[in-house]
N, C-alpha and C positions, 0 to 999 in steps of 0.2 A: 555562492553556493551555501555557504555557513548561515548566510542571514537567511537563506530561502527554509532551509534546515531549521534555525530555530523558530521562524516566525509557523510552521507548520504543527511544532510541538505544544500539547498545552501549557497554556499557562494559569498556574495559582492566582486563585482570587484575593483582592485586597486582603478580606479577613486573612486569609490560611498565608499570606506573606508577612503580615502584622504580628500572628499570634508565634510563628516559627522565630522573628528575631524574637520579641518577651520572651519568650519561653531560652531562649539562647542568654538573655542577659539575668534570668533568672539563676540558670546554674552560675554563670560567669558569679555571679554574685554572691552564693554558695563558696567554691569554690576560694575565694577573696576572704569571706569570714572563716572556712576552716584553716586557711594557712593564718591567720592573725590569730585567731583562737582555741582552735583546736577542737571545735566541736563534735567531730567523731573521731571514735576511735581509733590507733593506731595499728594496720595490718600488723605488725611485727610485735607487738606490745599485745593486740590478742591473742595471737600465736602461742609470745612466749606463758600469758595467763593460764592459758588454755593446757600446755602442756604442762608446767607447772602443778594447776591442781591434779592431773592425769596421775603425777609421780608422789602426789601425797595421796592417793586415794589405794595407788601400791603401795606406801610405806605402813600406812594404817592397818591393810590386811596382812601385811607381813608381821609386824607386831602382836597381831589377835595370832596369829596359828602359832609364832615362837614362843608370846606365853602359856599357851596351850598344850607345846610341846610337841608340836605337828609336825617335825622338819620337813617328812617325808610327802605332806600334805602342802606344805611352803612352795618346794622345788614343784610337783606336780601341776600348780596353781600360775606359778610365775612363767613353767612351759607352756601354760595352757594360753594363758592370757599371750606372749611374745607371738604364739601359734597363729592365735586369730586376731589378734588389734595388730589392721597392716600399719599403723602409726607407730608402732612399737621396732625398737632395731636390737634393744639389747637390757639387758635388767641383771645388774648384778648385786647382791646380799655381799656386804662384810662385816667383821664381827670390828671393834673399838683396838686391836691389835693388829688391822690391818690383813689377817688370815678372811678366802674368800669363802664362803657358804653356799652360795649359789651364782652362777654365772651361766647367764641362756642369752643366745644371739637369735635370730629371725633367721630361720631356713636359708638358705642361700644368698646369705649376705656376710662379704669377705670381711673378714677382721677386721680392714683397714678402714672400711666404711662407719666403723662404731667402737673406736678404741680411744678417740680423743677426750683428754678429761676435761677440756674446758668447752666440750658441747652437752655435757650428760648435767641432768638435770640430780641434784643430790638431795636426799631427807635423813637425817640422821635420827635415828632409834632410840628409841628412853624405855629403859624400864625401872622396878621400882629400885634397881645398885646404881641407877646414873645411866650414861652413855655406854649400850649395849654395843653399837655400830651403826653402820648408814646403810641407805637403799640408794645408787647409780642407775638412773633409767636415762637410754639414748633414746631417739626418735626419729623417723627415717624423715628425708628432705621432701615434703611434697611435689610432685610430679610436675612440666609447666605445661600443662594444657590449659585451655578456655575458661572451662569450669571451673578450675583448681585457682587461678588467678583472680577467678571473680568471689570466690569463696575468701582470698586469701589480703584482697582490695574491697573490703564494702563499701568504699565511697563510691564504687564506680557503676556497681549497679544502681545505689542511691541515685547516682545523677544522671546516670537512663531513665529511670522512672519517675523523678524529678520530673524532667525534661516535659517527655514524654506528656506526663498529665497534664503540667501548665500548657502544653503546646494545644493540647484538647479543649481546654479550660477557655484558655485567652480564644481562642479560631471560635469559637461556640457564641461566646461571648460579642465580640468583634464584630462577626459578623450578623449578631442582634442590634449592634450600636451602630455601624455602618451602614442596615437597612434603615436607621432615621437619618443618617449622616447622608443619605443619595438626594445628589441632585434631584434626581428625577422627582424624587417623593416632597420635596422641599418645596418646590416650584407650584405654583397651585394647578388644581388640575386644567381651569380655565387658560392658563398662559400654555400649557402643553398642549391643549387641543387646537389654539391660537396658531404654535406652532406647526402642530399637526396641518394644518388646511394652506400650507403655503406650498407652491406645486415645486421650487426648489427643496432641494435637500439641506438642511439645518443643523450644524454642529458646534458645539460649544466646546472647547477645549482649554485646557490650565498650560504652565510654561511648559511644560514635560511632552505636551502638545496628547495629552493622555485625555479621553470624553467624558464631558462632564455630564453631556446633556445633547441628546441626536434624536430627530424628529425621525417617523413615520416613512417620510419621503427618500431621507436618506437611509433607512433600512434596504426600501426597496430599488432601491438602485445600486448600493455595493450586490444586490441580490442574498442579501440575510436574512432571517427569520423576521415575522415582524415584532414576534417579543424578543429579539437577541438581545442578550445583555452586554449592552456593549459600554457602561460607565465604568472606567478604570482602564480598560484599553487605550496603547497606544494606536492613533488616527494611522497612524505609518505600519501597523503590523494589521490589519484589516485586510482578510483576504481581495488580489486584483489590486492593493494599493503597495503593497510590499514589491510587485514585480513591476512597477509605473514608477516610482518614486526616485529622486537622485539617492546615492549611497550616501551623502550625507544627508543626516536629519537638519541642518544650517540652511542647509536650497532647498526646502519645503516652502510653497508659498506660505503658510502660515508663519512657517517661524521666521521667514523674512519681514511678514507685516510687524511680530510681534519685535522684533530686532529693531527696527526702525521707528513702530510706535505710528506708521504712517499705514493707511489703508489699502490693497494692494489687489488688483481688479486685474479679468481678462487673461487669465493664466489659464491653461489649456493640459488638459489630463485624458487619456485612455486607459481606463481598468476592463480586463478580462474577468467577469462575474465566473460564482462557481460553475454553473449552466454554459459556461464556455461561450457565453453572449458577451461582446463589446459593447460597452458604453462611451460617447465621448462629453467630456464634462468639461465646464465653462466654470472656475474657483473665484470664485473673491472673496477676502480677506480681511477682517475689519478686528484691530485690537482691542483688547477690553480691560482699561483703567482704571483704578480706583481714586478715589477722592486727590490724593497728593502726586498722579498724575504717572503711576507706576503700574507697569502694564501688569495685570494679571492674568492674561489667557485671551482668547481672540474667537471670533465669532466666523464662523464659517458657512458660505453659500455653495452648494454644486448644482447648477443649473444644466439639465441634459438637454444636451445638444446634439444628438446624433444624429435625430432627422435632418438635419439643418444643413451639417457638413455632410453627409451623405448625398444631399440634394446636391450643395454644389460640388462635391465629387463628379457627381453624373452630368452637372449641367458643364464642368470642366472638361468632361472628357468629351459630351456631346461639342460645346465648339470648339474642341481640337479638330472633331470630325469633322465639322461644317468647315473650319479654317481649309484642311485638306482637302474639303471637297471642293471650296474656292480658289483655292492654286490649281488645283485639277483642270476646274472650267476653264480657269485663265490660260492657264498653258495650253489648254485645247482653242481656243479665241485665239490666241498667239499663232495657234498653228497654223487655224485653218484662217486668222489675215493674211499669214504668209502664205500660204495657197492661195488665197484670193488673188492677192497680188502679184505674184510669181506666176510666170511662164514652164508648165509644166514639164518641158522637152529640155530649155538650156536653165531654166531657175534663175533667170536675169527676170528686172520686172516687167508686168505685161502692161497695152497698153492705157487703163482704167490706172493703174498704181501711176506709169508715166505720167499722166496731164493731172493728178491730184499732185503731183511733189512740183512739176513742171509747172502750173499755175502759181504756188505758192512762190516760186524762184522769182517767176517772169513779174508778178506785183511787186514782191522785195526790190528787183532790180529799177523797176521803174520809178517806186517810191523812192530809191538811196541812188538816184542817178547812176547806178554802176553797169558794170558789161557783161553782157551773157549769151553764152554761142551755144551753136545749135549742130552737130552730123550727123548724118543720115550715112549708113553702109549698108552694101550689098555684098553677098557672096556673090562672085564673076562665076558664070557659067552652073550654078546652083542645080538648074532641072539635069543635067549630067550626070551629078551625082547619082542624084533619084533612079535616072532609066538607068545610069551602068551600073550601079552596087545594089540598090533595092531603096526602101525610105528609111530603114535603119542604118544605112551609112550615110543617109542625108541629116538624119536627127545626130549624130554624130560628130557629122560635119559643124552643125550648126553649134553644138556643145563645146567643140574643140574652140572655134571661133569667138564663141561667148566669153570662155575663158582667159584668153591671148586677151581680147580688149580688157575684163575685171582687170588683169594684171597691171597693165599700163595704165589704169585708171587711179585719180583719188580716192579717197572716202567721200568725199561733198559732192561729186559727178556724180550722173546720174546713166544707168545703163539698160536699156530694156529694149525687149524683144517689140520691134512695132509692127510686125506681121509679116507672114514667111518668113523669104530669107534677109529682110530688111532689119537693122540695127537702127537704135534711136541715142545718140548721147548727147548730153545737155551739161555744159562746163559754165559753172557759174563764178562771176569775175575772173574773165579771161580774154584777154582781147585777142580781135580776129587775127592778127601773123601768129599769136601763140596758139591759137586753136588751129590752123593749118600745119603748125610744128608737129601738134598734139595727133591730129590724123593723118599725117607723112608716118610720125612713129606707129601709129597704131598698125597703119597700112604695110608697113615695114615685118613688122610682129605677124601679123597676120598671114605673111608671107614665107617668111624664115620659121615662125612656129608651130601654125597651126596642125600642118601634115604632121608634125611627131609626133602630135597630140594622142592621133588615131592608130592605135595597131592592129584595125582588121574594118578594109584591107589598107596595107602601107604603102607608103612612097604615093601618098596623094598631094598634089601642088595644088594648094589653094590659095586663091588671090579676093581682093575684094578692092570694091572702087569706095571711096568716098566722096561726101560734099557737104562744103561749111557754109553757116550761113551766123549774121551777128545781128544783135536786137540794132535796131536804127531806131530812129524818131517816126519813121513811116509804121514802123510792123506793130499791126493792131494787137495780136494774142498770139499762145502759142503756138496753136495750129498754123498762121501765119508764118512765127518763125520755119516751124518744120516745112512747111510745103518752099520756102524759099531754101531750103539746104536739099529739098529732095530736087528739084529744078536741080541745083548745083551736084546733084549724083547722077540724075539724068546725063548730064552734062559729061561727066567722065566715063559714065559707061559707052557714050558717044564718041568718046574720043580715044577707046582703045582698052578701057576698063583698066584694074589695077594704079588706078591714080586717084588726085586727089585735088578738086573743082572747088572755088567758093565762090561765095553767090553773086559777089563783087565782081567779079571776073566774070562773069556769062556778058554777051551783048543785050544790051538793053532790047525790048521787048520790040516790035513796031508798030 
């Protein structure tokens, strides 16, 4: 807040900061010779001068009126004078015997203010017998106000106005010698205009990191005047760079190149211009050495870049969108495969997903020599369902049953709806007593669980027949396997339903 604070305040120009210290070491040095020398006067020492000839200038008039004979003219004189010289506190006449002749105090001034003898200034009286007497004049202490201090200190207004004129003198001056001392004006006009036509922004700065020298380009882009004068400024108190910059002056890219003596590229800056417009700037940093390899100041680029990151802002946020608009598809593709291949009533697969996963099984097994069985089920008594509950407790049924099997199944089997009330599973390496184990259990499940499944309406007994059937050396394709496991379901519904037939076991054909 403080930095924001003074970078907002103006600031003195080289001259008027140049001429302020001269003129400071001007009096300093003043000062230096009057205490070694004594070259003005002393307040106390003109004081006492001063009042000194004050009490001989009374003593002299007193002398003319008592040779004269005037007493009465003496006293009236010495009243008159205490009356109106407010410097006066008290004036006394006495005669060489010590007897007093006149004695006048200042109107309202107690005794004790003007009775001390070793404050009063004294002149002793001569006439033509010798020492007539003396004249005792006191003087009242000067007041301490302003005026009366500066009256009573001349050195001090002296080295106000001292000051004061050199500081006019030297800024007037300074800033005559400074306008040949400017870079700007040093540099020929060719190399300026050289710089002028470069589309970055171009700044020359010393170790102080203060401008020596700033092109055209970079006017207009802190958003400055294009004659600002900006030689003598610090690069860091530029308005929009004072509220971008690190708090230290040390993490300035410049002063980092200039620290290192190494070149220092690709630094990235947002200044807010007066006009309340963003800029984003692109710095690199190049130090500037002199002969014996001692960096003297550093050369400075800002290249705007705003359109640049602006574009790929937009072109960032546009394929955030595109991105989320491709998970969108995907997951709709996701979906609607799994609708594709899903059986819309129980969600087990239908039969197109069947013989695309079933095909790939039935190749595998044949290529790796292994074993792969085939069951076909039915719901026992299924059109029942239909005419006594309606076809919503038949879809029901069939969903409850779907279910019971996914259970008792692997992940690697395969389950799908093969039309109506017909089931299709496909156990890949499994040999045929294990796959007649596998649809005893199924058929078991199917038996014991399915009616819980349903609670409208309940207490429904449902059964279902199976038949296995296992790849041989004979069985051409899948289709083959299946029509030999449905033979083998035929089989059981023949023999009483609710069991479980493989294909091995039917009589041979005639």
């Amino acid at each position: 807040m403080l930095r924001r604070l003074r970078s907002r305040l103006p600031r003195p120009s080289p001259a008027v900061r140049i001429g302020l210290g001269l003129a400071s070491l001007v009096v300093a040095l003043l000062l230096i010779i009057d205490l070694v020398f004594g070259i003005f006067p002393s307040p106390s020492g003109a004081l006492a001068e001063q009042r000194s000839r004050a009490a001989q200038d009374i003593a002299t008039q007193t002398v003319v009126l008592l040779e004269a004979g005037q007493d009465t003219a003496l006293d009236r004189t010495i009243a008159l004078a205490v009356a109106r010289d407010e410097r006066l506190a008290r004036i006394r006449v006495e005669r060489s015997d010590g007897t007093t002749l006149i004695d006048r105090r200042a109107s309202g001034l107690a005794e004790s203010q003007a009775r001390d003898p070793a404050s009063a200034y004294r002149v002793s009286l001569m006439n033509a017998a010798g020492n007539w007497g003396r004249v005792s004049v006191w003087f009242r202490d000067p007041p301490d106000s302003a005026g009366s201090l500066l009256l009573r200190t001349p050195l001090l207004p002296v080295m106000i106005a001292m000051g004061t004129i050199c500081f006019v003198v030297f800024a007037l001056y300074l800033r005559r010698v400074l306008s040949h001392l400017d870079p700007a004006s040093v540099v020929p006009a060719r190399i300026r205009q050289a710089f002028d036509v470069f589309s970055s922004g171009i700044v020359v700065v010393d170790r102080q990191a203060q401008i020596l020298l700033a092109n055209e380009r970079f006017t207009e882009l802190a958003g400055l005047p294009r004659d600002a004068a900006l030689t003598g400024t610090a690069l860091h108190r530029i308005p929009g760079f004072t509220e971008t910059l690190a708090e230290s002056a040390a993490n300035h890219p410049w002063a980092l190149a200039m620290d290192t003596g190494e070149a220092l590229g690709g630094a990235r800056m947002d200044i807010r211009r007066p006009d309340g417009s963003r800029r984003r700037l692109l710095v690199n940093s190049a130090p500037i050495d002199d002969g014996d390899g001692k960096v003297r100041g550093c050369l400075i680029s800002f290249e705007d870049i705003t359109q640049i990151v602006d574009l790929n802002e937009q072109l960032a946020r546009s394929n955030a969108e595109l991105l989320r608009s491709k998970q969108d598809i995907e997951q709709m593709n996701t979906e609607l495969s799994r609708l594709a291949a899903r059986d819309p009533v129980t969600g087990a697969f239908n039969r197109r997903a069947l013989f695309e996963n079933f095909e790939a099984l039935f190749a595998a097994a044949r290529h790796n020599s292994s074993t792969l069985c085939c069951i076909m089920s039915d719901i026992d008594h299924f059109k029942r369902f239909n005419d006594q509950y309606g076809h919503a407790a038949g879809d029901a049924v069939l969903r409850a049953v779907n279910q019971v099997l996914a259970d008792e199944l692997r992940e690697q089997d395969i389950l799908a709806r093969y039309g109506g009330e017909e089931f299709c599973i496909v156990l890949p390496g499994v040999e045929l007593t294990i796959a007649r184990q596998v649809a005893e259990r199924l058929r078991a499940a199917v038996e014991t669980k399915a009616g819980q499944c349903i609670t409208d309406p309940r207490s429904l007994r449902i059964t279902a027949s199976f038949g296995v059937s296992v790849l041989a050396p004979d069985v051409r394709s899948p289709e083959h396997l299946i029509e030999l496991a449905d033979q083998a379901l035929y089989a059981a519904k023949a023999g009483g339903r609710n069991c479980v037939v493989t294909a091995n076991g039917m009589p041979a054909a005639a």
